[in-house]
N, C-alpha and C positions, 0 to 999 in steps of 0.2 A: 504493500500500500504506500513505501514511501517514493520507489520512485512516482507514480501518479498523484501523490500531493503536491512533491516536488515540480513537476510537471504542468501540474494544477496552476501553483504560483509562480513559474514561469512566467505561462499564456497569460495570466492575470497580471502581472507586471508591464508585459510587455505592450499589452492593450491601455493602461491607465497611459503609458507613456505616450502612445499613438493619437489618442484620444485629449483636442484640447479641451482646458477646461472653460464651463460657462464662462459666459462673460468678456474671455480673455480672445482677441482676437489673434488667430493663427497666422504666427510670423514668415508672411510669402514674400518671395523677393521679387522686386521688380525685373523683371524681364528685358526692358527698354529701359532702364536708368542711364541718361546722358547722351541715349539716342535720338539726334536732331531731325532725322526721320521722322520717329516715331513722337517727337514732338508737334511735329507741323501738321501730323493726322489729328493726334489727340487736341490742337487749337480748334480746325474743324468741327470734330467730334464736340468739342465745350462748347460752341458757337451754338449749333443746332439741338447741342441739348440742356444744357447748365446756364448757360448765359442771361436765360430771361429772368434766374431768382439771382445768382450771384455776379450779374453785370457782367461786362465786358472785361478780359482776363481775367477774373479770377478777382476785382477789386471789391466786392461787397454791392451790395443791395436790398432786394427784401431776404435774399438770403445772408450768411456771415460771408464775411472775404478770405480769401483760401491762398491767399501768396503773403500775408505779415501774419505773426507772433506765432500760438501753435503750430498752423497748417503752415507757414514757412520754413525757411530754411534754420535750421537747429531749432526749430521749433517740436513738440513735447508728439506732434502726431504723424506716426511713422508712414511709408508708403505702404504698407500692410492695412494700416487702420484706414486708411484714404483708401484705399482699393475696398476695404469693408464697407464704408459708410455710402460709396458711391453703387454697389451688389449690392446692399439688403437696406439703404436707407438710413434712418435714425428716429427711433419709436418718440412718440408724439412730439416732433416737429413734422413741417410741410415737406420733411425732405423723406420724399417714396423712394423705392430701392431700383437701380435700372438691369437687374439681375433679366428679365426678359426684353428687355429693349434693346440692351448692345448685351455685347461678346465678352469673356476675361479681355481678350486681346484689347478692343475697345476702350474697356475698364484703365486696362495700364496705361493705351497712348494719354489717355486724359489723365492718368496721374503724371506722365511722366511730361507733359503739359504745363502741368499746373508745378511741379516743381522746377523745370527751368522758368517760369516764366517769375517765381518766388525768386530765384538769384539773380535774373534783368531785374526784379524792383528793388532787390537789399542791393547790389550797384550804382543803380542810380539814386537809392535816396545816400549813400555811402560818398556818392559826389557831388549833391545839392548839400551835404551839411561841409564838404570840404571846400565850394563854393564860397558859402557865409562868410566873409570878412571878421576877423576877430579884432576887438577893436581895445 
């Protein structure tokens, strides 16, 4: 019997590990990170489908803005969570999930979108404050 308990807690190990936990979003990796290809689809892609809550690139609207603090660069929300929240949504906000409208593939050009277009805005606002006259 103890190889089969043995055995038993193997498979049981081996599945808790497989298995993420509620809540926690499962850490995928962007596919298209730094791809300027793959960014010019996913501007596209944000155009025709993100754009009318979260404005034009990514800068805020009736939705939040997705290129400064968290959803920016060294910001708190990964491309894993960005690629989740844009699949399944975000429960009782206006933001539905586009899990049947576009593709993973889709998913990623628009994140990988929205995070080059976060490091053209930390750039430039990097060179309107080097700008400023220090007086």
């Amino acid at each position: 019997m103890k190889p089969l308990s043995w055995l038993h807690g193997l498979l049981l190990l081996a599945t808790l590990h497989a298995t993420p936990m509620p809540g926690h979003a499962q850490e995928r990796i962007n596919p298209f990170a730094g791809d300027a290809q793959a960014a010019r689809l996913g501007e596209d892609l944000f155009g025709r489908n993100c754009q009318q809550c979260h404005n034009s690139r990514g800068k805020g609207g009736k939705g939040p803005q997705l290129v400064r603090g968290a959803w920016g660069p060294e910001g708190a929300n990964s491309d894993a969570y960005m690629f989740q929240t844009i699949t399944n949504g975000r429960p009782n906000t206006q933001m539905g999930g586009f899990a049947g409208a576009l593709s993973e593939t889709e998913i990623w050009q628009i994140v990988t979108f929205l995070r080059a277009e976060s490091q053209r805005v930390k750039a430039a606002d990097r060179q309107r404050a080097d700008d400023v006259p220090t007086w």
